[in-house]
C-alpha positions in Angstrom: 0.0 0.0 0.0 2.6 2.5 1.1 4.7 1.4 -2.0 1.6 3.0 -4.1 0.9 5.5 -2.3 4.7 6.5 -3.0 4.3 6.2 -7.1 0.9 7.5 -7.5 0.7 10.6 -8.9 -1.4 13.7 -8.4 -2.3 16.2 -11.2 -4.2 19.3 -10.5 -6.3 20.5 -13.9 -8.2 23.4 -14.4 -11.6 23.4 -14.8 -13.1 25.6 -17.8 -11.2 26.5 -21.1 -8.1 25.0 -20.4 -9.1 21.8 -19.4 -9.9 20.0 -23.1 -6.5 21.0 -24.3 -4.4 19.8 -21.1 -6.1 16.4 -21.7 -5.0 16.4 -25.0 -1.5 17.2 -24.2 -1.2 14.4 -21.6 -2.3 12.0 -24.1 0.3 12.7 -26.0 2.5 12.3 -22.9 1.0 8.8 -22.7 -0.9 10.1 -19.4 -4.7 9.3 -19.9 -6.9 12.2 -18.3 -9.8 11.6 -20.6 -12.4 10.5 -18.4 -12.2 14.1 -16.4 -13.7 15.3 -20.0 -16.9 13.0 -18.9 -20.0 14.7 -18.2 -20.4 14.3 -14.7 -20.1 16.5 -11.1 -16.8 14.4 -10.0 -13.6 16.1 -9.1 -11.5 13.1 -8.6 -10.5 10.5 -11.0 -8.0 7.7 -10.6 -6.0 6.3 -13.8 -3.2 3.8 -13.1 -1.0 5.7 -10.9 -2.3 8.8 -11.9 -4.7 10.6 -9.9 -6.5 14.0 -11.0 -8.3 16.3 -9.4 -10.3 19.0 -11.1 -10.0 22.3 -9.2 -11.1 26.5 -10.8 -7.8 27.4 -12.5 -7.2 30.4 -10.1 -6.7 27.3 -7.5 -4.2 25.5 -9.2 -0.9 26.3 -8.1 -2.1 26.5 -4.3 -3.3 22.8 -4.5 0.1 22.6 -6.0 2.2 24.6 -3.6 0.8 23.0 -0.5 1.6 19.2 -1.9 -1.8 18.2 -2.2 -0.9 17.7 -6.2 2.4 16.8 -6.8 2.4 18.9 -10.3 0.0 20.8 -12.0 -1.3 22.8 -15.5 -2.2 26.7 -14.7 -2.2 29.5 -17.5 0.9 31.9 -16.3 -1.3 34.6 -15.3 -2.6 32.6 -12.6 0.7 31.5 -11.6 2.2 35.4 -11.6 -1.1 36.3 -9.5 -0.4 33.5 -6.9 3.3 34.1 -6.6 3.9 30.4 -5.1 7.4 29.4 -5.4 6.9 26.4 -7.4 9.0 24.7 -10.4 8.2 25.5 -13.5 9.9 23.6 -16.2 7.5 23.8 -18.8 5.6 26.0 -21.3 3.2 24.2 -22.8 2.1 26.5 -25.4 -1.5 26.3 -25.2 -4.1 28.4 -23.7 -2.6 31.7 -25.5 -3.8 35.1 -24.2 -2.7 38.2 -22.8 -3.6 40.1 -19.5 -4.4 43.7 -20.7 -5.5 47.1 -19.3 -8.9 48.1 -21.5 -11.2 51.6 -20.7 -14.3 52.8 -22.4 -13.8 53.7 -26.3 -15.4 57.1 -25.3 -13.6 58.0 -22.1 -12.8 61.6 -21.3 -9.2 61.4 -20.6 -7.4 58.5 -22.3 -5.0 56.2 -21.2 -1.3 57.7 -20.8 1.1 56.4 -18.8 3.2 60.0 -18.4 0.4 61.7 -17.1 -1.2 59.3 -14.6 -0.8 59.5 -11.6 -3.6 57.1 -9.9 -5.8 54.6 -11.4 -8.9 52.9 -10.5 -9.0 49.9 -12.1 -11.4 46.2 -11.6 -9.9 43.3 -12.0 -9.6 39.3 -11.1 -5.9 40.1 -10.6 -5.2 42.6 -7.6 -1.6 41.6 -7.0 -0.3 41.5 -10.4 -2.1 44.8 -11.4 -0.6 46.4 -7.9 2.6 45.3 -9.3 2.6 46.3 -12.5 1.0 50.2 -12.1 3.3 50.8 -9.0 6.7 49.8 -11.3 5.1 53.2 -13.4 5.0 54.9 -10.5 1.3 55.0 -10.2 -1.1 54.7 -7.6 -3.9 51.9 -8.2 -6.9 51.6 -6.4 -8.0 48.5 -7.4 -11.8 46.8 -6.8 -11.2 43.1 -6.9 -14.4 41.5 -8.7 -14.7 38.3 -9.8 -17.8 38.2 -12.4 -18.1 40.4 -15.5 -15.2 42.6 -15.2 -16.2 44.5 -18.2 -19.3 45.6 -16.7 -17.2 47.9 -14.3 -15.9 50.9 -16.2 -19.7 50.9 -17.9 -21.6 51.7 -14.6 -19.3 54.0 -12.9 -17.8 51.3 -10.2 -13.8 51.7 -12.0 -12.6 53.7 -14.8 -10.6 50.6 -16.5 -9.8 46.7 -15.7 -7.1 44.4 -16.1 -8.5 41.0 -17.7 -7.7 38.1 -19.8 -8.2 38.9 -23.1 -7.9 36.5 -26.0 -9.9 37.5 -29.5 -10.9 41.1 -28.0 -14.6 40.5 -29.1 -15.6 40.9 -25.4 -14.0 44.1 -24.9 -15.5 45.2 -28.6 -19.1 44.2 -27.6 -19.1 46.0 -24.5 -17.5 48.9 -25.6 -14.0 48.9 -24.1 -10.7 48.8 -26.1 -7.0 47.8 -24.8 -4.6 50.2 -24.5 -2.0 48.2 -22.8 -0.5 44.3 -22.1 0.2 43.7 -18.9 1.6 39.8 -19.2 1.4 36.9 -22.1 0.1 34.0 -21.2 0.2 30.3 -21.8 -0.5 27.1 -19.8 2.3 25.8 -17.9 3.3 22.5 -16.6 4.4 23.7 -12.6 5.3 21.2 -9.8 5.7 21.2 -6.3 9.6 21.2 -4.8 8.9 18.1 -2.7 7.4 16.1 -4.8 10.0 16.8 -7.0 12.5 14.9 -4.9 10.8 12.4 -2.7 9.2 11.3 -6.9 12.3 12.9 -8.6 12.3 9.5 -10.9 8.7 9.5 -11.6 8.2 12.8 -12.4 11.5 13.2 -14.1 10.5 10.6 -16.6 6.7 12.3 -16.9 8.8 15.8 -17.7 11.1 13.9 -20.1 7.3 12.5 -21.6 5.7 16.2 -21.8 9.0 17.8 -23.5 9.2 14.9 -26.0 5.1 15.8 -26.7 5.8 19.6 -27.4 8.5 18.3 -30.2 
């Protein structure tokens, strides 16, 4: 028992639009995931020596961190926004988008970095858009919402967000436009430190796997 305890493996996946294309990459690593696509409410599935657990991709990396997964797939915006010291030895290159900074198409006084001075901006990402206003040397007040961003600068509650964007239709519909990239972002394979040594073998060998796939 002990002996598979030791060699099973946990893999946290993200839930939502990620989740179909990090089960297609594991097949090609020869790691089955496909019955996590199966239309049911269960968040744990055992394969072999693989176990996955289906968690929202903002979770991720903390399942990770704390060694309740031993590795992980998370887009790298979630991983910036966490700030977990985790391994990271993978881009997976999947999952492309781009955190931007969008306002109203008709807002009075348009976005310029040389003459702001403080910003109130919505957003699913407080730390990562702390970070990057106050390396301008701006002041953010940020509102930290975690529906329809977009719907923010339209009814007064922010002047701009910060939000994943991938196409821009979104942004176009509601009426917003980006005026600047905070972060590109793919998914990424991340794995916790101890894992990586008390499974160095196993997981070695999955890494070797997941590189050879991306070829």
């Amino acid at each position: 028992m002990a002996e598979k305890d030791y060699r099973t493996i946990t893999i946290a996946l993200p839930k939502g639009r990620l989740l179909k294309e990090s089960v297609e990459f594991l097949k090609k690593a020869n790691i089955d995931a496909s019955e996590t696509l199966s239309d049911t409410r269960k968040l744990i599935f055992e394969s072999g020596d693989f176990r996955f657990i289906l968690v929202k991709p903002m979770d991720v990396p903390t399942y990770v961190y704390y060694g309740t997964a031993d590795i992980g797939i998370a887009g790298k915006d979630v991983i910036e926004e966490k700030g977990y010291p985790l391994y990271e030895p993978l881009d997976l290159k999947f999952g492309a988008c781009r955190l931007s900074v969008a306002e109203p198409v008709n807002i009075s006084e348009p976005y310029d970095l040389e003459k702001l001075s403080f910003i109130r901006v919505a957003t699913k990402y407080p730390k990562t858009t702390d970070r990057f206003f106050r390396s301008k040397g701006i002041h953010p007040e940020i509102i930290v919402l975690y529906g329809s961003v977009e719907l923010a600068p339209l009814v007064g509650l922010a002047d701009r967000i910060v939000d994943l964007v991938q196409t821009g239709t979104t942004l176009k519909v509601n009426g917003l436009r980006e005026v600047d990239t905070i972060l590109y972002s793919t998914a990424r394979l991340i794995v916790n430190r101890a894992s990586l040594k008390t499974k160095y073998g196993i997981i070695k060998k999955m890494i070797e796997n997941m590189r050879e796939a991306l070829r």
